[in-house]
C-alpha positions as CSV (number, residue, x, y, z in Angstrom):
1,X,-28.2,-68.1,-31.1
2,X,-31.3,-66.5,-32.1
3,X,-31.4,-63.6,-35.1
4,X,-32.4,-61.1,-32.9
5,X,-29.8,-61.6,-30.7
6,X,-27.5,-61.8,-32.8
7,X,-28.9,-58.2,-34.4
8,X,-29.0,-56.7,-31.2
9,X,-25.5,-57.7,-29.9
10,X,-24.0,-55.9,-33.4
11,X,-25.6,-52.8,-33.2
12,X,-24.8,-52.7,-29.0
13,X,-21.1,-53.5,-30.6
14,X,-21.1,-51.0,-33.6
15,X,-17.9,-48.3,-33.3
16,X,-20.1,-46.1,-35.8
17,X,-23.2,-45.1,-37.5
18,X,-22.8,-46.9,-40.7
19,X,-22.6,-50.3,-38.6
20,X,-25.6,-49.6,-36.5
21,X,-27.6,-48.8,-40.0
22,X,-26.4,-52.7,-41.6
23,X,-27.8,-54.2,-39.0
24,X,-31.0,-52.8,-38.9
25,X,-31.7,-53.1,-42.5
26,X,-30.3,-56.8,-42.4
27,X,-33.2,-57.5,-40.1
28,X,-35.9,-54.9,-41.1
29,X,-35.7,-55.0,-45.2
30,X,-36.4,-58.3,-45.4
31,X,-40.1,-57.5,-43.4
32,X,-40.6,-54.6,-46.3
33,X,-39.2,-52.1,-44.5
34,X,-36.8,-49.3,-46.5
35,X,-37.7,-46.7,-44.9
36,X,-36.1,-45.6,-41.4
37,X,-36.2,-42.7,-39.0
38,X,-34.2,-42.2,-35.6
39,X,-34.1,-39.5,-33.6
40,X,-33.9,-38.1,-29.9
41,X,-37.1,-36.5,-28.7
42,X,-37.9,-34.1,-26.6
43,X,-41.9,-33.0,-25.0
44,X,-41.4,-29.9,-24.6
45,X,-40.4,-28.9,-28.1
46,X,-43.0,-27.6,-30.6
47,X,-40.9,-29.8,-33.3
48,X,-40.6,-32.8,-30.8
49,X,-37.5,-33.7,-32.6
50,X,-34.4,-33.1,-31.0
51,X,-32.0,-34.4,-32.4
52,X,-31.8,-36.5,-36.2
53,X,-29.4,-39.4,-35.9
54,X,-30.3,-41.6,-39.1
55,X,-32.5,-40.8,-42.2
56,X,-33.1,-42.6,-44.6
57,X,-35.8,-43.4,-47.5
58,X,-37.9,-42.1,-49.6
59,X,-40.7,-41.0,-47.0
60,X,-42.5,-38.3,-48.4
61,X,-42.4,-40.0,-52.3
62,X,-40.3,-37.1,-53.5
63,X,-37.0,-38.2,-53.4
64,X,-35.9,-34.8,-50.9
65,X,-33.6,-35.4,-47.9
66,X,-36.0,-36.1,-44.7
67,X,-35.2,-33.3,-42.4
68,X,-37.0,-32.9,-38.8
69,X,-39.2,-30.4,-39.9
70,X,-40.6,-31.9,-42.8
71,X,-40.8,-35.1,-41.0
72,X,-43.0,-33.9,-38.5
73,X,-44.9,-31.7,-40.5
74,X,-45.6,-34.1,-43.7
75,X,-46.0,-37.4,-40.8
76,X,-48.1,-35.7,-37.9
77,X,-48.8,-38.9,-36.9
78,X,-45.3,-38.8,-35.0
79,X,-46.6,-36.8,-32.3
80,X,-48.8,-39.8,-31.2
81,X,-46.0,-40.7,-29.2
82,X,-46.9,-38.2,-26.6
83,X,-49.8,-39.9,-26.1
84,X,-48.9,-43.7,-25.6
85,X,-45.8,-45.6,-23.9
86,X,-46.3,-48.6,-27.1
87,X,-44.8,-48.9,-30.7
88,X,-47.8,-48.8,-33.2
89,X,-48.6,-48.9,-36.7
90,X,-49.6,-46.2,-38.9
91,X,-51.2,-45.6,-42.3
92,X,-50.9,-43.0,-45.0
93,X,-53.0,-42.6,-47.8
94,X,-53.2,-40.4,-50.6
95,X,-56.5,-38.8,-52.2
96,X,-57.6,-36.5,-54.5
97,X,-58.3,-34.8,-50.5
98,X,-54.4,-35.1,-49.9
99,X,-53.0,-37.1,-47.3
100,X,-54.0,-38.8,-44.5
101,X,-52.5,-40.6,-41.8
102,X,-54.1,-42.8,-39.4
103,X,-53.1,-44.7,-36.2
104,X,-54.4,-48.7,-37.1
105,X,-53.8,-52.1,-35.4
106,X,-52.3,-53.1,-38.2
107,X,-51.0,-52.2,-42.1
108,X,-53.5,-52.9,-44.9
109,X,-54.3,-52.0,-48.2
110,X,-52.8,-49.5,-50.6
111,X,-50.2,-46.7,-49.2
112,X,-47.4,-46.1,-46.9
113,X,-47.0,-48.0,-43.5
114,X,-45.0,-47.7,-40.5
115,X,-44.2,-49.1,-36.6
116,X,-42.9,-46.1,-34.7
117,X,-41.3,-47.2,-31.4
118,X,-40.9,-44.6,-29.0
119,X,-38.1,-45.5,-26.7
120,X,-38.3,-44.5,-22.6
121,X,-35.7,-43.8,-20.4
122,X,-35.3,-42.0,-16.6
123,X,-36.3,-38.9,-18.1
124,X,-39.6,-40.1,-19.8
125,X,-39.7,-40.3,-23.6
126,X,-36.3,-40.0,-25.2
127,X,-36.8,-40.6,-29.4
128,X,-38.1,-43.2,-31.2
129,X,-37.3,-44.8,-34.2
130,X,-39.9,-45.3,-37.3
131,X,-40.0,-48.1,-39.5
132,X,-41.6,-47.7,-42.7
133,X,-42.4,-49.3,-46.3
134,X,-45.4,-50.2,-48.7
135,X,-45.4,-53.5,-48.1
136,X,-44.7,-54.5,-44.3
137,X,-45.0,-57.1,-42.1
138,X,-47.6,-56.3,-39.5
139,X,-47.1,-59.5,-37.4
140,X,-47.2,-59.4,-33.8
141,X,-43.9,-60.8,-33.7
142,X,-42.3,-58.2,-36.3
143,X,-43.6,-55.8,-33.7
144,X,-42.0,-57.5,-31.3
145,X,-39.0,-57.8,-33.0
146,X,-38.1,-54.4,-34.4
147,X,-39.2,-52.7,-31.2
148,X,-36.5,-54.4,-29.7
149,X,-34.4,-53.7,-32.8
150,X,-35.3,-49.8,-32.4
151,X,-34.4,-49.5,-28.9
152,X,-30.8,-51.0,-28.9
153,X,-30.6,-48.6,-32.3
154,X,-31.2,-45.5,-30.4
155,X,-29.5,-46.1,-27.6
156,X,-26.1,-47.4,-29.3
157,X,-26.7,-44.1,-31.8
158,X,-27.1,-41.8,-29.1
159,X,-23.6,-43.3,-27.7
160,X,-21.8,-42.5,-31.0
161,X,-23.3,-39.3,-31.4
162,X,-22.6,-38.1,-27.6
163,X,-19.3,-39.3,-27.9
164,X,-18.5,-37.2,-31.1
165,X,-19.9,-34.4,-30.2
166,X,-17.6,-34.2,-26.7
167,X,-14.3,-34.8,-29.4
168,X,-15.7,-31.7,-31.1
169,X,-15.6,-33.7,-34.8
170,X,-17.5,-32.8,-37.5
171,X,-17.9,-34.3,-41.1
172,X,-18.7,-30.8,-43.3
173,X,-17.5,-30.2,-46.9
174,X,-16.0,-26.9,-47.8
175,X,-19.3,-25.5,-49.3
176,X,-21.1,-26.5,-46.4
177,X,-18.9,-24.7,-44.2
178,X,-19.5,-21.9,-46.2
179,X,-22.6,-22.0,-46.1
180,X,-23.3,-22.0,-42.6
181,X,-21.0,-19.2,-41.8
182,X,-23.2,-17.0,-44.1
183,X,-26.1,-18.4,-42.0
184,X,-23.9,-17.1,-38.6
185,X,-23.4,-13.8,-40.3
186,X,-26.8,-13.4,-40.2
187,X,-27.4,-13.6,-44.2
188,X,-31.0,-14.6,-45.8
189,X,-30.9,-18.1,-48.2
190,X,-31.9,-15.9,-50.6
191,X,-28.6,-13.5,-50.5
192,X,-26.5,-16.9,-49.7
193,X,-27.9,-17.9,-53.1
194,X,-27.1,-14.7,-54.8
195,X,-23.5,-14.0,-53.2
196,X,-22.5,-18.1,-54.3
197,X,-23.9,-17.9,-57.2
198,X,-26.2,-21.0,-56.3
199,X,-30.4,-21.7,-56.4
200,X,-31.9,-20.7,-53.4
201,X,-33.4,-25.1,-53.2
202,X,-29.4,-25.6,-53.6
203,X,-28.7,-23.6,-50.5
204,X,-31.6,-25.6,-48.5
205,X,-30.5,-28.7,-49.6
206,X,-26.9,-27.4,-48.1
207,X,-28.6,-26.4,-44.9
208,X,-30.5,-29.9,-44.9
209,X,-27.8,-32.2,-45.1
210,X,-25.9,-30.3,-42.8
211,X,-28.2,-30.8,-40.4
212,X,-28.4,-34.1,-41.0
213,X,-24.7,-34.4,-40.5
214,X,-24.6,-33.0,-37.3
215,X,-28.0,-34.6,-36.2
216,X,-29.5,-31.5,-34.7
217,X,-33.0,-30.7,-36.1
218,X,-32.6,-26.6,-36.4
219,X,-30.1,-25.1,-38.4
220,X,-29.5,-22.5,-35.8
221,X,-28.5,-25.6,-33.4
222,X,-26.1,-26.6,-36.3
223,X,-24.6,-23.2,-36.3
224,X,-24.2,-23.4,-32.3
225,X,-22.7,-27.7,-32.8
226,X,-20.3,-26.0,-36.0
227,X,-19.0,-23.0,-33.7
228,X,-18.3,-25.7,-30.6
229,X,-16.6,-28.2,-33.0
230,X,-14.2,-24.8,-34.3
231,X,-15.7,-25.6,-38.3
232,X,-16.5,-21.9,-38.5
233,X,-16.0,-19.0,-36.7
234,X,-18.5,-17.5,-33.6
């Protein structure tokens, strides 16, 4: 059976997150991608990004959690999608002007490149999912290949994530939880940080990963998923 298939078929068959993840490095890292970005998507947003369902990589060359507003701020090139109904390549390079990104035909030369797939459905476009790396494979059938790869990764994510979300189950730590409730109660990061006892980055990098766990992009839409899922109190 071909690779692909076989890829495809174990995603379409993951029972979680972690599963759908394997299988698209298995195929992707190889191609010199170690970089990935999946999310639900929405027009009519400012941010675009609905929903986060996978991060991972170090996009930004900073080592920081990728959260949706930094990812669409720092890569603008992810609005592009609103413009075409086709995956394409992108380019960023980095000069003593500060960065730029480009739409190409394909990856060359020095920098960070990435396929984003944007992925349609009844409603028009409903996420995408990047691809990215420093040294990628820019063949037609790569393209091919991981836009296939992408789709059947959004779509079996979205599944999952629907799914947990109607169970009401959430993954948050104990300082998390606190956290957030602060951020109910109203409370600046700043007096979060003071009141815990904690650095003002440590309480963003709380926020961050919550919203990462709870793949919403905003952390007011984590305090609304927390409240429905009975972590903290309305």
């Amino acid at each position: 059976m071909d690779p692909i298939v076989d890829t495809v078929i174990a995603i379409e068959t993951s029972d979680d997150l972690p599963s759908i993840q394997q299988a698209v490095r298995a195929v992707s890292q190889p191609l010199g991608y170690d970089r990935f970005f999946l999310f639900s998507a929405s027009p009519a947003r400012d941010e675009l990004v609905e929903k986060i369902y996978w991060a991972e990589g170090d996009w930004f060359g900073d080592g920081e959690t990728v959260d949706a507003q930094t990812y669409v701020r720092r890569c603008p090139v992810t609005r592009h999608v609103l413009e075409t109904d086709e995956p394409f390549f992108w380019t960023k390079t980095v000069s003593a002007r500060g960065e730029k990104y480009r739409v190409v035909k394909g990856p060359r030369g020095a920098g960070i490149h990435g396929l984003q797939v944007p992925i349609f459905g009844r409603a028009g476009l409903e996420g995408a999912m990047s691809f990215g790396g420093t040294h990628i494979d820019g063949a037609v059938r790569t393209r091919l290949m991981l836009t296939i790869v992408g789709a059947a990764a959004f779509r079996s994510a979205r599944r999952l994530i629907e799914a947990r979300e109607q169970k009401g189950t959430v993954n948050l730590s104990a300082r998390e939880k606190e956290v957030l409730r602060w951020i109910a109660a109203g409370r600046r990061q700043a007096d979060i940080a003071a009141t815990l006892g904690l650095s003002e980055r440590t309480v963003e990098n709380h926020l961050r990963r919550i919203r990462l766990r709870l793949a919403v992009a905003t952390t007011a839409q984590a305090v609304k998923v927390a409240i429905q899922a009975g972590e903290i109190e309305g």
